[in-house]
C-alpha positions in Angstrom: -14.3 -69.2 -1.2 -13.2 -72.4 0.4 -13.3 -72.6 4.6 -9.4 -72.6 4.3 -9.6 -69.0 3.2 -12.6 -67.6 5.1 -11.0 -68.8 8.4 -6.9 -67.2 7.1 -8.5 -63.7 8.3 -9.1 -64.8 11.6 -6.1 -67.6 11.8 -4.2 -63.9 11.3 -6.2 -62.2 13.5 -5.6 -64.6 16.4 -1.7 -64.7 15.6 -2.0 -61.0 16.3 -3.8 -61.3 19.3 -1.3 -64.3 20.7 1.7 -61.9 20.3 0.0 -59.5 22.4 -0.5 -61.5 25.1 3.1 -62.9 24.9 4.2 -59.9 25.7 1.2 -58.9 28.4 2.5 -62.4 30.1 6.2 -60.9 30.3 7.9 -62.4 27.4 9.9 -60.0 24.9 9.5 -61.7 21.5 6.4 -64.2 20.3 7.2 -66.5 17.2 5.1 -68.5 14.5 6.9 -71.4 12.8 5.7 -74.8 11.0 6.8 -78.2 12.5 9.4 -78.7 9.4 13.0 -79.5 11.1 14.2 -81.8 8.4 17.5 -79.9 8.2 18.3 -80.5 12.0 17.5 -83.5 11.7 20.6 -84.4 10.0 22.8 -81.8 11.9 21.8 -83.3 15.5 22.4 -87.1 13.8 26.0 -86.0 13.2 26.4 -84.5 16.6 25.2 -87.7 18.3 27.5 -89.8 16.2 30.4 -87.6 16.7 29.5 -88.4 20.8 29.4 -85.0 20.9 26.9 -85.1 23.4 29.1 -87.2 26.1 27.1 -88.8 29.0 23.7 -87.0 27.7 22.4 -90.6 26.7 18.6 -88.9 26.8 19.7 -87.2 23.4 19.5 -90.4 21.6 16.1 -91.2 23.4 12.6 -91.1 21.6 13.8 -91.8 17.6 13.3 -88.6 15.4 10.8 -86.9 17.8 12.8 -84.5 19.1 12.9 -82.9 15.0 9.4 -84.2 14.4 7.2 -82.0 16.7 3.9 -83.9 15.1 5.0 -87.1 16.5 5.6 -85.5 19.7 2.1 -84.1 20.1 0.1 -85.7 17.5 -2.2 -83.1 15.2 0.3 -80.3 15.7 1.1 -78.1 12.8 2.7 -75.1 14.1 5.0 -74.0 17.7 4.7 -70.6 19.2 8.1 -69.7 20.3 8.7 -67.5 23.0 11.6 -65.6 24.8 12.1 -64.0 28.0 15.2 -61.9 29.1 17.0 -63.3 32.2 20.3 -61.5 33.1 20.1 -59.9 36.2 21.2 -56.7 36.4 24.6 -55.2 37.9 25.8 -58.7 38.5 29.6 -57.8 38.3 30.2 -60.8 35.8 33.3 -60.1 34.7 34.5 -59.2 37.8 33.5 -62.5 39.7 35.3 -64.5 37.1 38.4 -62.5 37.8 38.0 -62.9 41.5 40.2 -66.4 42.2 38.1 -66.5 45.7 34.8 -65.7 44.5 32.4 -68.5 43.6 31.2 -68.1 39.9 27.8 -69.3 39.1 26.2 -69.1 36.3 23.9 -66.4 35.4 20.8 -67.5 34.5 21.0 -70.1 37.9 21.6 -66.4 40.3 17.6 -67.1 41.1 14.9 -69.4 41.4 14.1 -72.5 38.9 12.9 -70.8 35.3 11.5 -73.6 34.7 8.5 -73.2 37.2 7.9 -69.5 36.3 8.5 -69.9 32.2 6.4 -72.9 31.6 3.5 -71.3 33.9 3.2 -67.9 31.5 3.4 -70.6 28.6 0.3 -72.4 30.3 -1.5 -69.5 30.4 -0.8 -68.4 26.9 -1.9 -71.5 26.0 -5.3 -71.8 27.6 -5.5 -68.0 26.2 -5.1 -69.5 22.5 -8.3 -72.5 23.4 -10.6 -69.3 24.4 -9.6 -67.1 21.9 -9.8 -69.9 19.3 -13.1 -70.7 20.6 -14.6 -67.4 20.4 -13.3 -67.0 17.0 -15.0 -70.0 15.6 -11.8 -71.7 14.7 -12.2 -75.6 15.6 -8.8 -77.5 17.1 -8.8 -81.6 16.5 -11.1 -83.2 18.7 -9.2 -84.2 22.2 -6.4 -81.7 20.9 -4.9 -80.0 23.9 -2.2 -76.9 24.1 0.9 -78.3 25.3 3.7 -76.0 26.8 7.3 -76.6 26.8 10.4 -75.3 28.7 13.2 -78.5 28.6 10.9 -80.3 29.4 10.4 -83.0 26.5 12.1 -83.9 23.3 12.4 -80.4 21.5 14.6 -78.9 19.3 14.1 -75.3 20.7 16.6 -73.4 19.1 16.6 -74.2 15.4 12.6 -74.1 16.3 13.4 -70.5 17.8 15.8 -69.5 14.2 13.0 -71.1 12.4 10.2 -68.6 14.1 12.5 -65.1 14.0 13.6 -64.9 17.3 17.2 -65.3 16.1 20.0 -67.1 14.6 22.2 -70.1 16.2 25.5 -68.1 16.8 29.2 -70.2 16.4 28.6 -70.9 20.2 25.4 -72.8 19.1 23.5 -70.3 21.3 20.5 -68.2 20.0 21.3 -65.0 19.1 19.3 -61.7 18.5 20.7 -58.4 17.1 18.4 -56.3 19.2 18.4 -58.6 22.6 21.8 -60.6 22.8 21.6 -64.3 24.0 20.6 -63.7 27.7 17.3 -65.2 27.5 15.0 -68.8 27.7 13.4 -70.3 25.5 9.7 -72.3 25.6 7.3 -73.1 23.0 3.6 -74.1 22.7 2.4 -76.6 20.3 -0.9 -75.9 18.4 -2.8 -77.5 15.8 -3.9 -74.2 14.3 -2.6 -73.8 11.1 -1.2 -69.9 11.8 0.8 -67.6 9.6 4.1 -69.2 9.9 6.4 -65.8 10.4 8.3 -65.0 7.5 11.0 -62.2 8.8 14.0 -64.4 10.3 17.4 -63.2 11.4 20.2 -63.8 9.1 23.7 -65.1 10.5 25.5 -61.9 11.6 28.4 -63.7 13.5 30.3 -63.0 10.6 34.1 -63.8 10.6 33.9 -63.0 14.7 35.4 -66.1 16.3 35.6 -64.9 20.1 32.8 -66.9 21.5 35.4 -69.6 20.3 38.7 -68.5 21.5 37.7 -67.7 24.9 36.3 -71.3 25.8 38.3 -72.0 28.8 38.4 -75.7 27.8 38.3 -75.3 23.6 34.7 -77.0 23.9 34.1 -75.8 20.4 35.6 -78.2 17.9 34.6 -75.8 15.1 32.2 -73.3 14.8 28.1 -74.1 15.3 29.5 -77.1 17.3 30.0 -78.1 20.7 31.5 -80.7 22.5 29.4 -81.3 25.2 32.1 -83.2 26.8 34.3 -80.3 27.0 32.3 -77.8 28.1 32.6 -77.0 31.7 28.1 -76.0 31.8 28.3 -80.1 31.0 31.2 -80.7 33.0 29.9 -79.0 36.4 26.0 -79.8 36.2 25.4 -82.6 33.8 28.4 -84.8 34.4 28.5 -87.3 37.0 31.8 -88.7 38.7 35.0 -87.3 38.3 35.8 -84.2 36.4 38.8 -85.2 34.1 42.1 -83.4 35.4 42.8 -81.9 32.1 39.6 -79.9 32.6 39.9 -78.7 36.3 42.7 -75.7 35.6 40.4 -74.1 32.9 37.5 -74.5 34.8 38.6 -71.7 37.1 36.3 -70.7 39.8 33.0 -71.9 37.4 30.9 -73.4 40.3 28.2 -74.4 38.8 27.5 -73.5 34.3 29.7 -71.2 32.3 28.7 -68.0 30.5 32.3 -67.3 28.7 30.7 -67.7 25.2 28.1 -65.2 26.2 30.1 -62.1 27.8 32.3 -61.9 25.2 29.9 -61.6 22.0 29.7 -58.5 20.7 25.9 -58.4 20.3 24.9 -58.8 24.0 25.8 -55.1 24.3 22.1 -55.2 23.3 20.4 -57.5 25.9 18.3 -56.1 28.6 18.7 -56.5 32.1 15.5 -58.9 33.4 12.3 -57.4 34.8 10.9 -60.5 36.4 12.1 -60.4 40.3 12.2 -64.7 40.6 15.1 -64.1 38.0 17.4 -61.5 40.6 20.2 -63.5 42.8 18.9 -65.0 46.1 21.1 -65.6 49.2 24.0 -63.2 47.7 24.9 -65.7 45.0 26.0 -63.4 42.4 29.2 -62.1 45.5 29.6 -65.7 47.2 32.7 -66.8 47.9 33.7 -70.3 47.5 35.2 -71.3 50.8 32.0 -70.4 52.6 30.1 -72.2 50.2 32.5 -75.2 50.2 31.3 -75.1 54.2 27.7 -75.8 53.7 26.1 -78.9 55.0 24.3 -80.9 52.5 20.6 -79.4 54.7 22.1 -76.0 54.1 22.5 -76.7 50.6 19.2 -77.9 50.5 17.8 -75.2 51.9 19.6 -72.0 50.0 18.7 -74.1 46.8 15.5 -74.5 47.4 13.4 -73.6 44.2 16.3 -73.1 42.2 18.3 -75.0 39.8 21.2 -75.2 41.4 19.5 -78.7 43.0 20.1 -80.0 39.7 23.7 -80.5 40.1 23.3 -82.3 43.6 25.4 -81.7 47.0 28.0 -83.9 46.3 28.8 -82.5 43.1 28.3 -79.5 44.1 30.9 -80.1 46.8 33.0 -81.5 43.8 32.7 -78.0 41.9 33.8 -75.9 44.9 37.2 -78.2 45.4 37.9 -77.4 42.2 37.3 -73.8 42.7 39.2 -73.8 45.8 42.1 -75.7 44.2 42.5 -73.0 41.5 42.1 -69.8 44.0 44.9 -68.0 45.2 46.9 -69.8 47.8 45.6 -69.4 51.2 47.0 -71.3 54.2 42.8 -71.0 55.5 41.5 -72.6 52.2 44.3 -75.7 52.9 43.3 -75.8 56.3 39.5 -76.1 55.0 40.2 -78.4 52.6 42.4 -80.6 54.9 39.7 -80.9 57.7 36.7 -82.0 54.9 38.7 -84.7 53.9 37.7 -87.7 55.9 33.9 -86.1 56.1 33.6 -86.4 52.4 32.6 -89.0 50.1 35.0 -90.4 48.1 34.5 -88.6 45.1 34.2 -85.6 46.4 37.7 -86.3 48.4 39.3 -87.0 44.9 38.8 -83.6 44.1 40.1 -82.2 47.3 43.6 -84.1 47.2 43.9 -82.7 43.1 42.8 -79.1 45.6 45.7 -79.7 48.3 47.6 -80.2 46.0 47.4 -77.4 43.9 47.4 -75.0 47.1 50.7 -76.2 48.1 52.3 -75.9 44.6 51.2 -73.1 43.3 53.9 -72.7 40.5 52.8 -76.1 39.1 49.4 -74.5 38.8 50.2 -72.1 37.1 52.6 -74.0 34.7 49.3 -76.0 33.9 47.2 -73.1 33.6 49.3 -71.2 31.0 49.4 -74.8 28.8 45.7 -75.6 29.5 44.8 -71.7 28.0 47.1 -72.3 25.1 45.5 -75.4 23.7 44.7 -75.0 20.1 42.6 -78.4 19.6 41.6 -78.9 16.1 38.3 -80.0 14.6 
């Protein structure tokens, strides 16, 4: 017997034992998968030179690392992926987006940063592998080192997630699981343990459902598995910087700050489960906020509600830039104009675009609408 096959035993053992502690550390699903993305490889160099991925100019960054885990942490030959559930619970969602006056904000973005939380469990999960490694006799690289991921380097965590059973990439590009839904991150660890790769994987059951697609407010999905980045009003509201093209503002509705369309309408998240972890629940009545009284913040205000949370990511001044649009698609209200009209001159520019395309929308609201009904009936081909 070769030392390949003496240590498999305990390689599966500690695969075992990993999965446990997944879960003990408050994720719902644990993964095994090998480092081979050659497939994506191609698919995400298509995307890119379709410009697909609009002002993310970080996508083309770092060569073929982002599908080559190895080259992003030399000596690794397998990544634990992990999930855990995020979607508050009772949240109203549908409801909010129906609610012209309400501010909509994106669910997973209700609480504080996952970031912070998701990569710390991963951190611990990965010390936990070194020990339990070590005790088991199985030897990592010299100067090898557990690395954990949440968006935080070059990764390709979804196909990595497909690739390690925790789901398949729905039409809306999203990671779907028929027992959980899409409601949940993602985050990896890279070892150099060669462990049993896991061999159940979810088959495609989107089947010929095309809803995720047909409900995109701004037709972000040029064909099914594909998005437009540049379309798509999670890009448009927290990625983009500058001016949010008028052809986009109407759809967007009252979408403050990321989208969730895609997700409430899919037929499998009848299966996901309400979050457990309490830094996940909505802080500062988020989930019920309307948007003139956020509009009314003061950039310290903003600061300080958003403290710890990712809504900082999108900045005050586009934040500021969201909520005009919001306000320019609510319900006319002579208090709203009124709002809008006094913020004008204490704005900065860009921010001041958004409010005149605002003004006037609340002072014509039958060209609104006119737009509305044209911007919902777009059929843009691939």
């Amino acid at each position: 017997m070769n030392n390949d096959q003496a240590q498999q035993p305990l390689l599966d053992t500690l695969a075992l034992r990993i999965k446990a502690e997944g879960q003990a550390l408050g994720f719902q699903q644990i993964g095994i998968t090998d480092t081979d993305l050659r497939a994506e490889e191609a698919r995400l160099a298509g995307w890119i030179d379709r410009g697909y991925h609009a002002g993310m100019a970080w996508m083309t960054h770092h060569g073929n690392m982002r599908t080559r885990p190895e080259e992003l942490l030399p000596g690794t030959l397998r990544v634990i992926s992990a999930r855990m559930d995020y979607l508050p619970g009772d949240t109203n969602l549908i409801a909010a987006l129906k609610d012209g006056e309400s501010a909509y904000i994106s669910r997973y973005a209700l609480g504080r940063d996952y970031h912070r939380l998701v990569r710390k469990r991963l951190s611990q999960l990965a010390d936990f592998i070194e020990t339990e490694a070590a005790a088991l006799g199985l030897p990592l690289p010299d100067g090898f080192r557990h690395r954990a991921f949440v968006d935080s380097a070059p990764v390709s965590e979804k196909p990595l997630a497909a690739k390690a059973g925790l789901g398949w990439q729905g039409k809306h590009t999203l990671i779907m699981n028929s027992d959980a839904g899409s409601w949940f991150f993602l985050g990896e660890v890279f070892t150099a343990l060669p462990l049993p790769v896991d061999q159940s994987h979810q088959p495609d059951r989107c089947g010929d459902c095309t809803a995720c697609l047909k409900v995109c407010p701004t037709d972000a999905f040029p064909a099914p598995y594909q998005l437009d980045a540049g379309r798509c009003i999670s890009y448009l509201t927290i990625e983009h910087k500058g001016p949010i093209p008028e052809e986009f503002r109407d759809p967007i509705g009252n979408r403050v700050f990321g989208c969730d369309d895609c997700q409430a309408i899919c037929p499998w998240n009848k299966y996901a489960r309400y979050t457990q972890e309490m830094d996940f629940l909505p802080r500062h009545q988020l989930d019920s906020a309307k948007l003139i009284d956020l509009f009314q913040w003061s950039e310290q205000t903003f600061l300080d509600r958003t403290a710890g949370s990712p809504l900082r990511r999108t900045g005050f001044e586009n934040w500021q830039r969201n909520l005009a649009v919001g306000l320019g698609n609510a319900p006319q209200s002579a208090e709203i104009i009124r709002i809008l009209s006094q913020a004008r001159t204490q704005v900065s520019d860009l921010v001041a675009e958004h409010v005149d395309w605002a003004l006037v929308q609340q002072r014509n609201p039958d060209r609104k609408r006119k737009r509305k009904i044209k911007a919902n009936k777009s059929q843009r081909q691939p």
